[in-house]
C-alpha positions in Angstrom: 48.6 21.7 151.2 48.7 19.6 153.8 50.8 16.5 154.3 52.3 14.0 157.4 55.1 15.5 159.3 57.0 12.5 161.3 58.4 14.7 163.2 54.9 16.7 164.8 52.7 13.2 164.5 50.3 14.9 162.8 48.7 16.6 159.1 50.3 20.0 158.9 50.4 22.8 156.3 53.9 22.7 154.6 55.3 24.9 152.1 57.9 24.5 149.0 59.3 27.9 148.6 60.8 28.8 145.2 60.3 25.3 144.1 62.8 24.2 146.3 62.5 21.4 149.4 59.0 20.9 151.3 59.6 21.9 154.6 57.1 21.7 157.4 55.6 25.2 158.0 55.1 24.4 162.5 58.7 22.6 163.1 60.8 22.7 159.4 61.1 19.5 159.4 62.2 18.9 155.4 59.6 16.4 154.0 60.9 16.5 150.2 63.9 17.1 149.1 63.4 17.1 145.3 64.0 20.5 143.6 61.5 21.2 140.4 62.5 23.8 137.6 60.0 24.9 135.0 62.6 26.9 133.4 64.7 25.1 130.5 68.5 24.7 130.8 71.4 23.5 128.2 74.3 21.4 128.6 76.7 20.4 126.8 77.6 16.6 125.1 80.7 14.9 124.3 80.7 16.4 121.4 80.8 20.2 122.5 77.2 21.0 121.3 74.3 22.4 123.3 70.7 20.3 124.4 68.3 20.7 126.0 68.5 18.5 129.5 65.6 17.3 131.5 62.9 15.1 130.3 59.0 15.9 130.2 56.6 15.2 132.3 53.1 15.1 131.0 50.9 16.0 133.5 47.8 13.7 132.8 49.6 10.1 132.8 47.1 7.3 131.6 47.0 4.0 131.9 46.9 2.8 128.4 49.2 3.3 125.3 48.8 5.6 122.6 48.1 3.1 120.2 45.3 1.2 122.8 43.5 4.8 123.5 43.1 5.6 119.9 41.7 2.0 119.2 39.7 2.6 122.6 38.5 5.7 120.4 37.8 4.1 117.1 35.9 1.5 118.8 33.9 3.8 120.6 32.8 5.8 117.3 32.6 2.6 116.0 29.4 1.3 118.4 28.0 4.6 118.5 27.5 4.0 114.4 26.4 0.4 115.1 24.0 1.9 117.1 22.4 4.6 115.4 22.2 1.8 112.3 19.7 -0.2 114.7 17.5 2.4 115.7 18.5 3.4 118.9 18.1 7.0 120.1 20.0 7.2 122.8 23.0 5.0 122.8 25.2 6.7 125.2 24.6 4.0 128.1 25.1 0.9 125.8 28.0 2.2 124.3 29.4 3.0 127.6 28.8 -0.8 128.4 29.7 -2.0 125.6 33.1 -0.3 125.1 33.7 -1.9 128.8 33.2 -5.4 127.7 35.2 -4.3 124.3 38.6 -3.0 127.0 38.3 -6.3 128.5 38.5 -8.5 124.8 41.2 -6.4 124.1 43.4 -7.4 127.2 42.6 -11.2 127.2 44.1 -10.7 123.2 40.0 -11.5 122.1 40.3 -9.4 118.9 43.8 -11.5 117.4 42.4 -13.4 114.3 38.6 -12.1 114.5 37.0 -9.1 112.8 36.7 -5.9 114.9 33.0 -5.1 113.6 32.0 -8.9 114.6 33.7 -8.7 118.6 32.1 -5.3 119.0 28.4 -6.5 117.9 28.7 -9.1 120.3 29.6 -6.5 123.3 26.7 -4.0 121.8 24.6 -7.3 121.9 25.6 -8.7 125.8 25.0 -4.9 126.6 21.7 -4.9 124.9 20.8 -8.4 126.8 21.8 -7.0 129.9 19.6 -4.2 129.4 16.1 -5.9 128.3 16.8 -4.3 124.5 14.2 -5.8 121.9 17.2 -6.8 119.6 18.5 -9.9 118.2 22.0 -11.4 116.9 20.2 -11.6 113.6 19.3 -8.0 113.8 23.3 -7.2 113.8 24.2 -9.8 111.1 21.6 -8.1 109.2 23.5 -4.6 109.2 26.6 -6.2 109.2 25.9 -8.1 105.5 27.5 -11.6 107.9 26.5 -14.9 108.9 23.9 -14.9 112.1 25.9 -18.5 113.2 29.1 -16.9 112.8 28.3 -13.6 114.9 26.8 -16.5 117.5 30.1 -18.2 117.9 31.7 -15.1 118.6 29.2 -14.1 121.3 29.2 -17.8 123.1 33.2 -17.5 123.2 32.8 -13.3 124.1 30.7 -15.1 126.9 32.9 -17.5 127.9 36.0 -14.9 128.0 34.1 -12.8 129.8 33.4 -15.8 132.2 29.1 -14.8 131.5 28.2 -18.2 130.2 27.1 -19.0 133.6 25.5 -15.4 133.4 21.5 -15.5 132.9 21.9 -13.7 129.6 23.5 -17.2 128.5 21.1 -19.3 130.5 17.7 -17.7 130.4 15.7 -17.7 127.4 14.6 -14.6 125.9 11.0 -12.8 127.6 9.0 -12.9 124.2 7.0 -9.8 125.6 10.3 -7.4 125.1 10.0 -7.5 120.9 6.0 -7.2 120.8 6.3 -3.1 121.0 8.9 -3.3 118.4 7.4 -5.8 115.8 3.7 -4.1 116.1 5.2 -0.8 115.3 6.8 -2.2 112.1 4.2 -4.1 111.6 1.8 -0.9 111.7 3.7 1.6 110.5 3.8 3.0 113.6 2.7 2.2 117.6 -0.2 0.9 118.4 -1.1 0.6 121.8 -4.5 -1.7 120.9 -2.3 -4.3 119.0 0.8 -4.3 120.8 -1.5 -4.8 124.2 -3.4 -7.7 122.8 -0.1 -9.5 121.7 1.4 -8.9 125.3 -1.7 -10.6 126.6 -1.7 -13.5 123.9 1.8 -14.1 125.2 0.8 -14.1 128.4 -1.8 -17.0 128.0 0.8 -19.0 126.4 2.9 -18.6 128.9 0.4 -19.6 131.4 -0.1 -22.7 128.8 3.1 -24.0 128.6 3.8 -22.9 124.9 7.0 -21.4 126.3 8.7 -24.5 127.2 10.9 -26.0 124.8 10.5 -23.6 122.2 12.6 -20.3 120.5 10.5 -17.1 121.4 10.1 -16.0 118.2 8.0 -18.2 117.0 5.8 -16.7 120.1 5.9 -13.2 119.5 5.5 -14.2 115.7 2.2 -15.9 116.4 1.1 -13.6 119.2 2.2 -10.5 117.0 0.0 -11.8 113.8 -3.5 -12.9 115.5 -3.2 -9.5 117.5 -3.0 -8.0 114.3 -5.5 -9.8 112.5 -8.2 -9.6 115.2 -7.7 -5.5 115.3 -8.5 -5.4 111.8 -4.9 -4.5 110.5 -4.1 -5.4 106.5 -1.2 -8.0 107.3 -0.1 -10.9 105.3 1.9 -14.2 107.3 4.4 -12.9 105.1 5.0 -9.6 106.2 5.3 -11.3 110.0 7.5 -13.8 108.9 9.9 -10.6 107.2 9.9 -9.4 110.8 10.2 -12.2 113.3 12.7 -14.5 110.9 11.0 -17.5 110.8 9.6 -19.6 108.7 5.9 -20.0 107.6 5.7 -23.9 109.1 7.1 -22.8 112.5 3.9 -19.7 112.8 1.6 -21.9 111.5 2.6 -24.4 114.0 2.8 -21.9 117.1 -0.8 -20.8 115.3 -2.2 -24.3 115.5 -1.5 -24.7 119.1 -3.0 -21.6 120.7 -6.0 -22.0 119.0 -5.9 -25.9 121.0 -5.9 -24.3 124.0 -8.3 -22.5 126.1 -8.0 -18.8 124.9 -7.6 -19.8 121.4 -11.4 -20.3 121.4 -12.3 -16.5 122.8 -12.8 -13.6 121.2 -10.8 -10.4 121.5 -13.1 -9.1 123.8 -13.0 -12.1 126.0 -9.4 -12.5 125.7 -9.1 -9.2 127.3 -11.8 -9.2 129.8 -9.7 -12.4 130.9 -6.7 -10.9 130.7 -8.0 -8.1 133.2 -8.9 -10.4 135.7 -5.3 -12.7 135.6 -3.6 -9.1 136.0 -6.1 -8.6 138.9 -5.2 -12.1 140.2 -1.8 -11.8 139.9 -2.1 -8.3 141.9 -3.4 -10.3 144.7 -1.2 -13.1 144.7 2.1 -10.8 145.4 0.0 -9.2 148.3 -0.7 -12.5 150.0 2.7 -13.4 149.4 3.8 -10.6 152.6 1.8 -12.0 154.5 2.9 -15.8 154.5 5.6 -16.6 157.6 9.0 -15.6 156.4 10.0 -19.1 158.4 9.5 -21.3 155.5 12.3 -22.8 153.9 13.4 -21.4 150.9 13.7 -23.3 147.8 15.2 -21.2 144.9 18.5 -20.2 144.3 19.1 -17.9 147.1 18.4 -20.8 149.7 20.9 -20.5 152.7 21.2 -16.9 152.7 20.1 -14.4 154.7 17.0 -13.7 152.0 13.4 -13.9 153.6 11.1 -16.4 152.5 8.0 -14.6 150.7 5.7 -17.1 148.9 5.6 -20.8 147.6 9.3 -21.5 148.5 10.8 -18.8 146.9 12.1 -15.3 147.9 10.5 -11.7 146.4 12.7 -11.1 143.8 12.1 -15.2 142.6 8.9 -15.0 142.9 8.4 -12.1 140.5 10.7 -13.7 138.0 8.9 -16.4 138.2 5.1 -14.8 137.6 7.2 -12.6 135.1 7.9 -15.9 132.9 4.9 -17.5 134.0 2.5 -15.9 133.6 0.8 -16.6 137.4 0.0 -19.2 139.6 -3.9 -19.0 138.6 -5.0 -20.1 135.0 -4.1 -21.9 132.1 -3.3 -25.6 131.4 -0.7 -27.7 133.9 2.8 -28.8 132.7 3.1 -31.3 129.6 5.0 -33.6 132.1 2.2 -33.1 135.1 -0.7 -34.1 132.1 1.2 -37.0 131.1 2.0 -38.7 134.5 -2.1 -37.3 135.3 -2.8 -39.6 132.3 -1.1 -42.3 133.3 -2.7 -42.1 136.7 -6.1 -42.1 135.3 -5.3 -45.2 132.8 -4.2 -47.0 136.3 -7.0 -46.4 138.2 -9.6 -46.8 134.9 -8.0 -49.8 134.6 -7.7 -51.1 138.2 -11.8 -50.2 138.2 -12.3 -51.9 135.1 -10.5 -55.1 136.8 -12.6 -54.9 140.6 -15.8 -54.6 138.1 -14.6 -57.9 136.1 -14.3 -59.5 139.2 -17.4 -58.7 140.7 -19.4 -59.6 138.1 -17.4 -62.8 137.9 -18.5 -63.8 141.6 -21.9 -62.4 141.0 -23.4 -65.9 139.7 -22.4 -67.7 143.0 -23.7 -65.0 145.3 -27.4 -65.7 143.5 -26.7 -69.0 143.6 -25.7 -68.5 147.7 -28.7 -66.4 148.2 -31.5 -68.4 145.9 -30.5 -71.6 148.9 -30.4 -69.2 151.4 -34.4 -68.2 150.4 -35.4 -71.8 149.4 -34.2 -72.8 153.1 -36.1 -70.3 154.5 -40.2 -69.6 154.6 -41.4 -69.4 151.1 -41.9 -65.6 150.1 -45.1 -64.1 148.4 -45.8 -64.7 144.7 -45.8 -61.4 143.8 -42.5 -60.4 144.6 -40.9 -63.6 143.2 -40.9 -62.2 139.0 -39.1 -59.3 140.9 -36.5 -60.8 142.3 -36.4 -63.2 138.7 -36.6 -60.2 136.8 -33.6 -58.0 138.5 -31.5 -61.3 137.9 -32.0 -61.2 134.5 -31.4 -57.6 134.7 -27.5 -58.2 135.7 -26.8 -60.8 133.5 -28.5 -58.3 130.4 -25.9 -55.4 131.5 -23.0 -57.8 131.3 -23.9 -59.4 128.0 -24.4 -55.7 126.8 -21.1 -54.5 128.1 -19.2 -57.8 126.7 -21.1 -56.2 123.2 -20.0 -53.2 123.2 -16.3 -54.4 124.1 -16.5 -56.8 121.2 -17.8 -54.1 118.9 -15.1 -52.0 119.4 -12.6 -54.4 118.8 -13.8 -56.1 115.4 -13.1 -52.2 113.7 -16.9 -52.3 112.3 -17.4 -48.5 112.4 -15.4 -48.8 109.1 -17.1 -49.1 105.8 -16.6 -52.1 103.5 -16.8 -49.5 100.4 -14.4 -47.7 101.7 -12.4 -50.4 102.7 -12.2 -51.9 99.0 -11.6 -48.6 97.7 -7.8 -49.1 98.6 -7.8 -52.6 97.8 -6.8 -53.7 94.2 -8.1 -56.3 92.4 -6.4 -58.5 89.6 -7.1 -56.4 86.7 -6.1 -53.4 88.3 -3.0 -55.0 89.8 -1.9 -55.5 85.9 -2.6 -52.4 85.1 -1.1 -50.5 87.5 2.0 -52.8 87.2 2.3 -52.0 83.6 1.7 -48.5 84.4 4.8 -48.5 86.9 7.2 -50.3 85.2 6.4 -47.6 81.9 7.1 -44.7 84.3 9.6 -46.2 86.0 11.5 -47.8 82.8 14.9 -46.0 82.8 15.4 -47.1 86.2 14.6 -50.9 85.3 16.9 -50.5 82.5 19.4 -49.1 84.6 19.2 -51.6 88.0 19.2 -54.7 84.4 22.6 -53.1 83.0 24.0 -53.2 87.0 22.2 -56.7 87.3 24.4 -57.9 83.5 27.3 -55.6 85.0 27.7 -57.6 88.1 27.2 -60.9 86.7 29.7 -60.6 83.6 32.3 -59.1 86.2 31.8 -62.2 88.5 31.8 -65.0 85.5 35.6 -62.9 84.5 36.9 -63.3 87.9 35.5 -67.3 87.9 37.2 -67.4 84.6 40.3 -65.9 85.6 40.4 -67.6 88.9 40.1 -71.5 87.1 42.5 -70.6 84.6 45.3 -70.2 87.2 47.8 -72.7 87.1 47.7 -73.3 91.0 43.9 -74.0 90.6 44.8 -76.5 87.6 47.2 -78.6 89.5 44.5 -78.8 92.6 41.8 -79.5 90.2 44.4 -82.8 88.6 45.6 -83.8 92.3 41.8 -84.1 93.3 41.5 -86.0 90.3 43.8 -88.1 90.5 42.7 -88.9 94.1 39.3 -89.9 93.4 40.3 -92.1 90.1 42.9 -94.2 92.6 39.9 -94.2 95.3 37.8 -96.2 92.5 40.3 -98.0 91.5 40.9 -99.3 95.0 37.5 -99.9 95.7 36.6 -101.6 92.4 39.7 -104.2 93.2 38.4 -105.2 96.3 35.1 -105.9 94.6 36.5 -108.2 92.3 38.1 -109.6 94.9 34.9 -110.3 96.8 35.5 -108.2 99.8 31.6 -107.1 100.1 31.6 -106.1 102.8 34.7 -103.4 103.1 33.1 -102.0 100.1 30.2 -99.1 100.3 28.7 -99.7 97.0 26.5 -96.8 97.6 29.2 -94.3 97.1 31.1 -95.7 93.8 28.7 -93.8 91.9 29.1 -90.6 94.0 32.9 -90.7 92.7 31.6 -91.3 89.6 29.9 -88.5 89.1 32.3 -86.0 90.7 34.8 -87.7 88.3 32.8 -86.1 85.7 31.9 -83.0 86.9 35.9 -82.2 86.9 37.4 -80.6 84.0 39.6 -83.2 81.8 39.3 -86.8 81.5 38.7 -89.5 83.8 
């Protein structure tokens, strides 16, 4: 054994005879004065009797309790059985991961107030993310008999513990291509290289079409997984994809609607392949050609100021073949939904600015005849025979525009549309009776019902009238106004007696008349 002697500036040998001190074996220099005894001795207590003194040492110290190791154990054991319950055959690696992400819940206190089986499916599940594993949060809340949203909250706030919600296994969707060897070996009972290679290239048409974006994969590998299946001749109902993928019949029927829109939807197998052969070709050459762009490009991706060489279209190597991984390729397919819609509106702009340069040369067209018919009766008279031409090609322009102002009219008076089928959705009287009496006797109860809440709401407003007039405060209002207007007529028929004409509005002495009546009691 060697050690550090202060005294010879140097690693020498030393020695600890009879497990005494360490002493330098060149100089004697003592390095260690502690004296070790593996036999056991006694002394004696307070109390005169015998023990045995010393303590133990164990000779493997760890860093964790008792109590954490064996839960460190029965976690482990735990995942391995999660595991094998999922189908994988050799979980040694993910448990190994897993069990690390498990150590680190367990010091931040993860596991207080949530169920052990739910924290560890999320670790098995980040593990199996990490990985590129064909398995799904579903798949665990299937063998755990638990909700699939619950299972998800856990793993979003495993992730956020973890500080991984920045992580790409939060961020990035799933690649729909993992799951297509899994779900075509369920599907046929075993693997199938035919199928499972078909779906791969299905989804790698839709990827090249945009189908990706802004929506879940499964629905993909669902859709990709079934017409694979169909077109290889394998006995498979919608239903037995949608037991496999989890989704619902609406969502594959959609996804199934818009392949067969786009350009590969219309091929057969054996043109889908051929095609798919010459993408994988194309893609071949694309990552050759990407060496030999300059590396002085700028970069553009995530890695931009770093040391990281350019290699093609802005991005760096390990970019680029992310991105032809989720792509699909550069070559092929349709462009972006929001590069067709701003295309669109480009075309509407320009269809429409030519439409407006066309309206305005036809507009000026009659004065440049008119210009050029004085310009040729100023001049020497032309030959006979080409005047009906020059009439003729006139006549000519002023056809095309009264065509065109046709045809603009006829599309906008609807008259591709048949009158009989028109008044097939039109009603006349007769039928409007009918059908009326026809509704209300279907609809009767209801009727009867909104009547009752009709005579419900009424009677419950004439009882709060009733009560409200029957108050004495409303009373004595009711004989003050009363009394008002009766001394108002009074007044006013004293001064017409009198003769005073004209102080007295004549016009309103039957107003207070009337409102005389219309109060309760007697004038």
């Amino acid at each position: 054994m060697r050690r550090w002697c202060t005294h010879c500036a140097k690693f020498v040998e030393v020695d600890r005879p009879h497990d005494g001190a360490l002493g330098c074996t060149e100089c004697g220099k003592v390095l260690e004065d502690f004296n070790f005894s593996f036999e056991p001795t006694f002394m004696k207590d307070g109390a005169g009797q015998s023990h045995l003194s010393g303590n133990f040492v164990r000779t493997v110290q760890s860093e964790y309790s008792v109590s954490r190791e064996r839960t460190l154990d029965r976690a482990n054991e735990d995942m391995k059985n999660l595991c094998y319950g999922l189908g994988m055959d050799q979980p040694d690696g993910i448990v190994r991961t897993s069990l690390a992400f498990y150590r680190i819940a367990l010091e931040k206190n993860f596991t207080r107030g949530r169920r052990t089986e739910q924290v560890q499916a999320a670790c098995i599940y980040i593990a199996c993310r990490e990985s590129k594993l064909p398995y799904l949060l579903i798949d665990f809340s299937n063998l755990l008999k638990i909700n699939v949203y619950v299972l998800g909250a856990v793993f979003l706030q495993l992730c956020k513990v973890l500080w991984l919600h920045e992580h790409p296994i939060v961020q990035k969707p799933l690649d729909p291509s993992l799951f297509i060897h899994k779900y075509t070996a369920s599907l046929s009972g075993g693997r199938n290289n035919d199928v499972a290679r078909t779906a791969l290239r299905i989804i790698a048409s839709m990827k090249r079409d945009w189908m990706q974006t802004g929506r879940k994969p499964s629905g993909l590998w669902g859709a990709a997984v079934y017409v694979s299946a169909v077109a290889h001749g394998l006995k498979c109902s919608k239903s037995d994809v949608l037991r496999l993928v989890h989704i619902c019949e609406a969502t594959l029927t959609k996804r199934l609607v818009e392949f067969e829109n786009t350009e590969s939807g219309s091929l057969t197998i054996e043109e889908l392949n051929t095609k798919a052969k010459l993408e994988e070709k194309s893609s071949a050459k694309q990552l050759n050609v990407g060496l030999n762009i300059s590396g002085a490009r700028e970069l553009l991706c995530e890695h931009k100021g770093t040391d990281t060489p350019h290699f093609a279209i802005g991005l760096c190597q390990s970019c680029y073949s992310e991105f032809v991984e989720f792509s699909g390729g550069l070559e092929g397919g349709l462009d972006p939904p929001a590069f067709q819609r701003a295309e669109k509106e480009r075309l509407a702009k320009s269809s429409l600015g030519e439409n407006t340069s066309e309206t305005t040369l036809h507009e000026n067209e009659p004065d440049t005849l008119a210009a050029c018919g004085t310009t040729n009766s100023q001049s020497v008279e032309p030959d006979k025979s080409d005047q009906p031409t020059d009439a003729n090609d006139g006549f000519q322009v002023d056809d095309a525009n009264d065509k065109s102002a046709k045809a603009d009219d006829e599309s906008d008076t609807l008259s591709d549309i048949d009158d009989i089928e028109v008044d097939g959705y039109l009603h006349n009287e007769e039928e409007k009776y009918y059908k009326k009496i026809i509704w209300e006797e279907m609809n009767r109860e209801y009727l009867e019902e909104q009547a009752a809440k009709e005579a419900a709401a009424a009677a419950a407003k004439e009882a709060y009238a009733a009560n409200f007039t029957n108050t004495e405060d409303f009373q004595a209002a009711q004989e003050l106004h009363r009394s008002w207007l009766q001394l108002l007529l009074q007044l006013w028929l004293n001064q017409e007696r009198k003769g005073n004409k004209n102080e007295l509005p004549k016009q309103k002495i039957p107003l207070l008349r009337r409102l005389l009546q219309r109060l309760p009691g007697k004038c």
